[in-house]
C-alpha positions in Angstrom: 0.0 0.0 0.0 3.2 2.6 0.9 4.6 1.9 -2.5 1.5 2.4 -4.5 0.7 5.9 -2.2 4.7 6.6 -3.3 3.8 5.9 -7.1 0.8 7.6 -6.6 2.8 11.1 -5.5 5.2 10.8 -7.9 2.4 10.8 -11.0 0.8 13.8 -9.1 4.4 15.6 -9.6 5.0 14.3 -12.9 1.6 15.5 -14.1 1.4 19.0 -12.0 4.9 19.8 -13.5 3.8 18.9 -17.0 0.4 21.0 -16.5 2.6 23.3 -15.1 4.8 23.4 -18.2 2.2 23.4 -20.5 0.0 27.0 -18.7 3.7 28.0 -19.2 4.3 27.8 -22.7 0.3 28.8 -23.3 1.0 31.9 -21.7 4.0 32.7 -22.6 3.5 34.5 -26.4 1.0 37.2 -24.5 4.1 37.7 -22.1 6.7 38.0 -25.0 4.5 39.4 -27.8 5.9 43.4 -28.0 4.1 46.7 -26.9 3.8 48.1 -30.4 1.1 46.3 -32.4 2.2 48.1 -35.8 1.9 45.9 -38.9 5.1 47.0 -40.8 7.7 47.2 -38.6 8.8 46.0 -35.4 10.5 47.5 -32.2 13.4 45.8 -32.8 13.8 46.9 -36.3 13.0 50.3 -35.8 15.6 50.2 -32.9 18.4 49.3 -34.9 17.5 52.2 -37.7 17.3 54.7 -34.9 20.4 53.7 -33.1 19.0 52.4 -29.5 16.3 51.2 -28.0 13.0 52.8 -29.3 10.0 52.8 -28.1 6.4 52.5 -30.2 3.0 53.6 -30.5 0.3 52.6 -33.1 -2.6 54.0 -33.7 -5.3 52.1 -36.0 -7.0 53.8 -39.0 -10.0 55.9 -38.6 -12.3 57.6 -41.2 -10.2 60.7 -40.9 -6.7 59.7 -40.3 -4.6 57.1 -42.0 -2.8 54.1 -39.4 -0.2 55.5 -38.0 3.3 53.7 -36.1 5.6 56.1 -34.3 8.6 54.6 -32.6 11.0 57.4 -30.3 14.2 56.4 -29.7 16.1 59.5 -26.9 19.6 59.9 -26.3 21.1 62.8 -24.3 18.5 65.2 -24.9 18.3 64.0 -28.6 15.0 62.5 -30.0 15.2 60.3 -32.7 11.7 59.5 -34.5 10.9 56.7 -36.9 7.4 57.5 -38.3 5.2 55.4 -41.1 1.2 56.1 -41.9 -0.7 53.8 -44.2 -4.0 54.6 -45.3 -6.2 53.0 -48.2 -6.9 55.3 -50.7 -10.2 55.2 -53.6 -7.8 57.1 -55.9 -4.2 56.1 -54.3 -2.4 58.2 -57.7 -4.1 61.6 -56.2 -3.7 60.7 -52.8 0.5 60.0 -53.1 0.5 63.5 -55.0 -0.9 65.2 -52.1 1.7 63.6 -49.0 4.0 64.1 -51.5 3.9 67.8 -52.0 5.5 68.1 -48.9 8.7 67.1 -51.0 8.3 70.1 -53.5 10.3 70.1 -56.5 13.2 68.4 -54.5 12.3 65.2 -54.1 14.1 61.9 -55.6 12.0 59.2 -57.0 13.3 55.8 -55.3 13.4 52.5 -57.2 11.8 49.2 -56.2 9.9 50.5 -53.2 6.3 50.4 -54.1 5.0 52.1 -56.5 5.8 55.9 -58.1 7.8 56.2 -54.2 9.8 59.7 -54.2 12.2 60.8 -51.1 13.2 64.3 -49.9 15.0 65.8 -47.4 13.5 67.5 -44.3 16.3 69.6 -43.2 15.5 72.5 -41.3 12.0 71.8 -41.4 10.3 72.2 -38.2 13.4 72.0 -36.1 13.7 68.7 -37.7 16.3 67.3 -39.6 15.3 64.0 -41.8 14.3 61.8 -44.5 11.0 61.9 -45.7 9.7 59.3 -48.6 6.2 58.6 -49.7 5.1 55.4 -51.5 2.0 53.4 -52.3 1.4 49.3 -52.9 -1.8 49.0 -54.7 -4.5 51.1 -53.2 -2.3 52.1 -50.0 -0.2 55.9 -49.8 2.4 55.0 -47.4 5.0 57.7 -45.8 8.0 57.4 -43.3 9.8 60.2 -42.0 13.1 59.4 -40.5 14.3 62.6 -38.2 16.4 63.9 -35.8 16.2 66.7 -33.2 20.4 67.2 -33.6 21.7 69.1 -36.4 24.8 67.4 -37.3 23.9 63.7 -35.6 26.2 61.5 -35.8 23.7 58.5 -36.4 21.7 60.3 -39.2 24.1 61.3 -41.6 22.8 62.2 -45.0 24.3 58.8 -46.4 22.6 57.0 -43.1 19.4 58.6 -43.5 19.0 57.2 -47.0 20.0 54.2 -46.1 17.8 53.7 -43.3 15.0 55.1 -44.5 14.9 52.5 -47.7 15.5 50.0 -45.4 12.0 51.0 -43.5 10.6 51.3 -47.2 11.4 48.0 -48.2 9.9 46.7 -44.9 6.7 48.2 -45.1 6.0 48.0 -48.6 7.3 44.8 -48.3 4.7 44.2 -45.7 1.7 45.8 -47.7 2.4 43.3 -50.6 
């Protein structure tokens, strides 16, 4: 009877530490899943293009305002901002036109990113100093703006901001493929 009671204990452990396991490994991917819910990029990419750790907010579509994903990345009293809006569009060829006045008649169009995309710098623009591009996959308009609050950053270079910025472009229109 003392060895069955002894088997008995030892299946209880065995099957509390496998139930045990298993709430484990149910729970974990709502414990690891990121803060950010933005569909194009993640934390972790955006952190690398803006040189440390950056944090991000998304905010869904609504009738009047296209999705939006902002990550912030500070450093020393420097903000870095990685920033991408999507929206659907009836007439996405009008809609591009329109974000992309914002480039004027300096803006670069950029190959194998979406459709018709075109770059620009923002320098000096509101304090800002950045990359903008504008884009669209289909019936999306996408931006991103790249920027800087430092004039002169050593992480956003001119070369550095047009590289990272096409490698956010190829993510999210990548994404909206």
């Amino acid at each position: 009877m003392e060895d069955s009671l002894a088997v008995s204990k030892i299946d209880l452990r065995k099957n509390c530490a496998i139930l045990l396991g298993l709430c484990a490994v149910i729970a974990m991917p709502s414990a690891c899943m990121a803060k950010n819910n933005c569909p194009w990029i993640n934390e972790a990419t955006a952190s690398g293009l803006l040189g440390g750790n950056a944090e991000g907010a998304f905010i869904e579509t609504t009738p009047r305002q296209p999705a939006d994903c902002t990550f912030t990345q500070q450093d020393s009293g420097v903000m870095r901002t990685l920033r991408i809006t999507v929206e659907q569009s009836g007439d996405p060829r009008r809609q591009l036109s329109a974000v992309s006045s914002l480039c004027g008649p300096n803006s670069t169009p950029v190959r194998a990113i979406g459709n018709e995309a075109m770059m620009c710098s923002l320098e000096g623009r509101n304090s800002l100093h950045g990359t903008f591009l504008a884009g669209r996959v289909r019936d999306r308009v996408f931006t991103i703006t790249l920027s800087t609050t430092l004039k002169n950053d050593p992480l956003f270079t001119q070369d550095s901001l047009q590289a990272k910025i096409h490698i956010a472009a190829e993510q999210v229109s990548g994404n909206l493929f």
